[in-house]
C-alpha positions in Angstrom: 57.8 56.2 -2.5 59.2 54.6 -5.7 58.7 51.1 -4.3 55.6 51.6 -2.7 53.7 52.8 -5.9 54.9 49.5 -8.0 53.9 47.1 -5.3 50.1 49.1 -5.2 50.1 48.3 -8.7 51.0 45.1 -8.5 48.3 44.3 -6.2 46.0 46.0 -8.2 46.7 43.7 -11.0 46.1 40.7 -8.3 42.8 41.8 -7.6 41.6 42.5 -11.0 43.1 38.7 -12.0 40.7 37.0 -9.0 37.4 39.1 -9.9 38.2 37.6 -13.3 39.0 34.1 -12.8 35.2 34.1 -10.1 33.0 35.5 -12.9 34.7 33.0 -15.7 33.3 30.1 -13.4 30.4 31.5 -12.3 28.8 31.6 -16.0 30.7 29.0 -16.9 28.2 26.5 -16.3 25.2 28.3 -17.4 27.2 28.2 -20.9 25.9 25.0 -23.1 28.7 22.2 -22.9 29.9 20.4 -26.3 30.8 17.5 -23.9 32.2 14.7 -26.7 31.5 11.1 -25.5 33.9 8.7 -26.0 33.7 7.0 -29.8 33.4 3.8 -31.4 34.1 4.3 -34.8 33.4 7.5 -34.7 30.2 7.0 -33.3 28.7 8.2 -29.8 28.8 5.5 -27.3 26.3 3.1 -26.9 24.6 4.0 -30.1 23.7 0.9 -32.6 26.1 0.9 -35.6 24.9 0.3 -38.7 25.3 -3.4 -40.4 25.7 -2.8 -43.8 24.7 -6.6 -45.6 26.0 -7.9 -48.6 23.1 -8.1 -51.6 20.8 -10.7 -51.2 21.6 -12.9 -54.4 18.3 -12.8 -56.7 16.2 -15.8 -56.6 17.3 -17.4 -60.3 14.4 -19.2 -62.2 16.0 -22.0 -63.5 12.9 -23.5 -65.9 14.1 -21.8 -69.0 17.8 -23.5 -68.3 16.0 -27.1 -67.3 13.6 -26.8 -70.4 16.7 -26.0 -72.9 18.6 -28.8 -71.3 15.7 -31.3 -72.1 15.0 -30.1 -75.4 18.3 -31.0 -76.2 18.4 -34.4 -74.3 15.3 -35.4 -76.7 17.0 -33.9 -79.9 20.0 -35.6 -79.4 18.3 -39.1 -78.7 15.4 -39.1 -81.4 13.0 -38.1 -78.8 9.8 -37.2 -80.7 6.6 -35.4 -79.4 3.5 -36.3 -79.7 0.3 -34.4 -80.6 -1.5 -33.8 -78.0 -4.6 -32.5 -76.4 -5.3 -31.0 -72.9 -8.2 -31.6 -70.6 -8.1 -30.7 -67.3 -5.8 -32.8 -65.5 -5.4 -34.9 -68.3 -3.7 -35.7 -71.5 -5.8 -37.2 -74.9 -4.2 -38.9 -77.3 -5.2 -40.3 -80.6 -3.6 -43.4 -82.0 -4.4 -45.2 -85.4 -3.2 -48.4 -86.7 -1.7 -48.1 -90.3 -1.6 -51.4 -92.6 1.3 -50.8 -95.1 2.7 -52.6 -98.0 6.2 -53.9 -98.0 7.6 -55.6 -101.0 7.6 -59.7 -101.3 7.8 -60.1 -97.1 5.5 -61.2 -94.7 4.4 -59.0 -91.9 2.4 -58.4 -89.1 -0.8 -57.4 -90.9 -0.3 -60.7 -92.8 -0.2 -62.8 -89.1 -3.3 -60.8 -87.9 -5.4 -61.4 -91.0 -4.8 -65.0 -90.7 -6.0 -65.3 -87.2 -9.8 -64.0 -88.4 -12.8 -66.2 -89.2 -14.4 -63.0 -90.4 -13.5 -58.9 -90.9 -15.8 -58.5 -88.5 -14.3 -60.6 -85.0 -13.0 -58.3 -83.0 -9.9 -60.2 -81.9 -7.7 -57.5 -81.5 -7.2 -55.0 -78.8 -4.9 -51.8 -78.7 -4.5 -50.5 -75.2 -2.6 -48.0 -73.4 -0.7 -48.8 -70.4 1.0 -47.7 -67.8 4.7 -49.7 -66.8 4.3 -49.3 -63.1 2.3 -51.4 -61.4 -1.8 -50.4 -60.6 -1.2 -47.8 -63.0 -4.3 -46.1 -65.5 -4.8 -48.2 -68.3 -6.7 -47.9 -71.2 -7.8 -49.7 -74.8 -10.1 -50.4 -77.4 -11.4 -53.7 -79.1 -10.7 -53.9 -83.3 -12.0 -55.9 -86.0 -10.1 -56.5 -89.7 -12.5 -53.8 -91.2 -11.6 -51.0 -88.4 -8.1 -51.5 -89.1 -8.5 -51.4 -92.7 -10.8 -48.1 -92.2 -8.3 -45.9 -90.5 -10.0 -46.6 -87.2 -8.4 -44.5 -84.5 -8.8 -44.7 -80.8 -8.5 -41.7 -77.9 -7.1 -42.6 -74.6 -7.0 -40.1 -71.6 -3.8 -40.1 -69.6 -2.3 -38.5 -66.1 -0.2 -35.0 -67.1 1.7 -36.5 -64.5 5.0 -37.8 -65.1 4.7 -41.7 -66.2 5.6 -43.8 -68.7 3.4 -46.0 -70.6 3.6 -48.7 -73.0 1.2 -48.8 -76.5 0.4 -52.2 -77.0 -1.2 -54.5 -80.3 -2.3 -57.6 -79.0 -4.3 -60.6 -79.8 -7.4 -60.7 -77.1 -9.1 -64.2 -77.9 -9.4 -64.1 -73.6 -11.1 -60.8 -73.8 -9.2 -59.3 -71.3 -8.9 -55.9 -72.8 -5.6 -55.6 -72.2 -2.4 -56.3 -73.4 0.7 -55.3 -71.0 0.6 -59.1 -69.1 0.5 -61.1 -72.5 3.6 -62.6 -73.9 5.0 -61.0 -77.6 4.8 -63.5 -80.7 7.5 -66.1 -81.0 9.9 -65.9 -83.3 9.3 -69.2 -84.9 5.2 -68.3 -85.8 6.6 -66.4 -89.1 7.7 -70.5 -90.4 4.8 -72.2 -88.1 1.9 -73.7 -90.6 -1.1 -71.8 -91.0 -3.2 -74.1 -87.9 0.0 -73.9 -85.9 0.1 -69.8 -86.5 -3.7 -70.1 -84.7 -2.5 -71.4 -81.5 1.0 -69.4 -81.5 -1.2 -66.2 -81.8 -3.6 -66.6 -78.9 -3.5 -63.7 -76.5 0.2 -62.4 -77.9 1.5 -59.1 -78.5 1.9 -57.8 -81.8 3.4 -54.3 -81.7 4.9 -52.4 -78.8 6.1 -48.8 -78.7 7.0 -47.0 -75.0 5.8 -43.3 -74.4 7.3 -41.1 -71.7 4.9 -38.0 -70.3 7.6 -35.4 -69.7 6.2 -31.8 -67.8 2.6 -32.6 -69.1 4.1 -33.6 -72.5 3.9 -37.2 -74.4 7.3 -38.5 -76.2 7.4 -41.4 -78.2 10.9 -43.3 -76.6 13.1 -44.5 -79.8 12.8 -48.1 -80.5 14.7 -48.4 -83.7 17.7 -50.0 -82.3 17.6 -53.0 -79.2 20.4 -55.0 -77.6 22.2 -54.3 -74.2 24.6 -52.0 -75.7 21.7 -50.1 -76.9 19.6 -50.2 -73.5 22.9 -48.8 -71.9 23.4 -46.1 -74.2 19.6 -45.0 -73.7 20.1 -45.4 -69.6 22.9 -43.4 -69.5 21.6 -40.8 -71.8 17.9 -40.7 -70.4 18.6 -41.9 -66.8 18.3 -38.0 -65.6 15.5 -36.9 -67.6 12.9 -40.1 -67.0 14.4 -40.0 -63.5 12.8 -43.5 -61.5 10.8 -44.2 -64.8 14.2 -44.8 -66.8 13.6 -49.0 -65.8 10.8 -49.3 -68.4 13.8 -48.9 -70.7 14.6 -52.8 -69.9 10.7 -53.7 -70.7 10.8 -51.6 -73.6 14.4 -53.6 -74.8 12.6 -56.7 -74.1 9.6 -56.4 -76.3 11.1 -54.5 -79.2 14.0 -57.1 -78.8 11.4 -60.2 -79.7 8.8 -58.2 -82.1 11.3 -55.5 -84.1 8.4 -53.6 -85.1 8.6 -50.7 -86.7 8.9 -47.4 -84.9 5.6 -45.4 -84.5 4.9 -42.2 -86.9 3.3 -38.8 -85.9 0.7 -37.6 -88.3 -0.4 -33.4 -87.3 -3.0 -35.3 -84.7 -2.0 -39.2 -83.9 0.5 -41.5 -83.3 0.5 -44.1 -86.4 1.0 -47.8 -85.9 2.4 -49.3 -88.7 1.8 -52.7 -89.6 3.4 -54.2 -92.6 2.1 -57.1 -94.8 2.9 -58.3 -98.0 2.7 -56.3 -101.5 0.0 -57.9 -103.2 2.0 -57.0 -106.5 4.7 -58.9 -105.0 2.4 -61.9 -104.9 1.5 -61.9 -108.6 4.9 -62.8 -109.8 
């Protein structure tokens, strides 16, 4: 009786275990499943991961740092600018032949004043030129009383980039122009007066080279001449005139033969000075 009770029970137990174990799977599935999907990187398979890019570097604007730089390239090699006007597209700029004393020495003034019949032959021409070839050029005819007067003359240039040479020349050929003319010879300042006439015909005078930098004009120095002068200016020059640093050997050239002196800047022009002899000088 003892062991038949504990093996009722036992089954009992049985029973109540399988009517268990067929309602857990029967609502099992009706139960929402937290099914995990394999991970990459923590993220669900097949999802897109991120891309996480580095800062795009700012775009740097470098004029400030280029216009610094060439301020200092024309500081450091007597780089001067000239006054200047805008118009449009183009550049004006004034330029005025100044006749100065200098004490008991000929000079150029002297030369020129010799080569007139009368103050009013206008023998001379002052022109602005470019150095490459089929470039814009520009000038104006003078007599003895315009120079004496102050006379100035306005030429329109490119803004462009471009260098250009000012030129004084003799014009008995009336040509207008200067820039194919040969300078003066050394040996007209101990020629006689009637050989002075025929040394002077169609020569240049005065020279002084101008660089237009970023729609700015520069007067180039032309103090100093040689080839250990011309290689000091390349190599200090050669990056900011770029292609236009080979007027450098014209401009060596000319100043070499004339030695004028440098052009001034007044508030509103470039100055040309020519020298002649101090009257005061020629009293004593």
């Amino acid at each position: 009786m003892r062991n038949s009770s504990g093996k009722g029970a036992w089954i009992f137990i049985a029973l109540i275990g399988l009517i268990g174990f067929g309602l857990l799977r029967k609502y099992a599935d009706k139960l929402p499943k937290a099914k995990l999907e394999q991970t990459n990187g923590g993220l669900p398979q097949g999802s897109k991961q991120a891309i996480i890019e580095a800062p795009a570097k700012p775009n740097v604007d470098n004029s400030f740092e280029q216009a610094r730089r060439n301020y200092n390239i024309a500081v450091l090699n007597g780089i001067t600018k000239v006054p200047s006007s805008s118009k449009g597209d183009k550049i004006l700029v004034t330029i005025a032949v100044k006749p100065e004393a200098q004490w008991c020495k000929n000079g150029d003034f002297d030369l020129i004043k010799s080569l007139a019949t009368h103050t009013k032959e206008r023998l001379l021409t002052m022109s602005l030129e470019a150095i490459e070839k089929k470039g814009v050029s520009r000038s104006k005819s003078f007599n003895l009383g315009d120079l004496n007067g102050g006379q100035s003359a306005s030429f329109e240039i490119p803004s462009t980039d471009g260098t250009y040479g000012l030129y004084l020349c003799s014009d008995q050929s009336r040509r207008y122009t200067c820039s194919k003319k040969k300078a003066i010879p050394t040996e007209i300042w101990t020629a006689s007066p009637e050989k002075i006439k025929k040394l002077a015909v169609d020569k240049i005078f005065y020279f002084q080279l101008l660089h237009v930098k970023d729609g700015t004009v520069n007067i180039i120095p032309s103090d100093a001449w040689g080839k250990d002068n011309l290689r000091k200016l390349k190599a200090n020059l050669g990056d900011w005139m770029g292609d236009d640093v080979a007027a450098l050997d014209k401009m060596d050239s000319l100043i070499s033969q004339l030695q004028p002196m440098p052009a001034r800047l007044t508030k509103s022009k470039i100055e040309i000075p020519l020298p002649y002899n101090d009257l005061r000088c020629l009293s004593h």
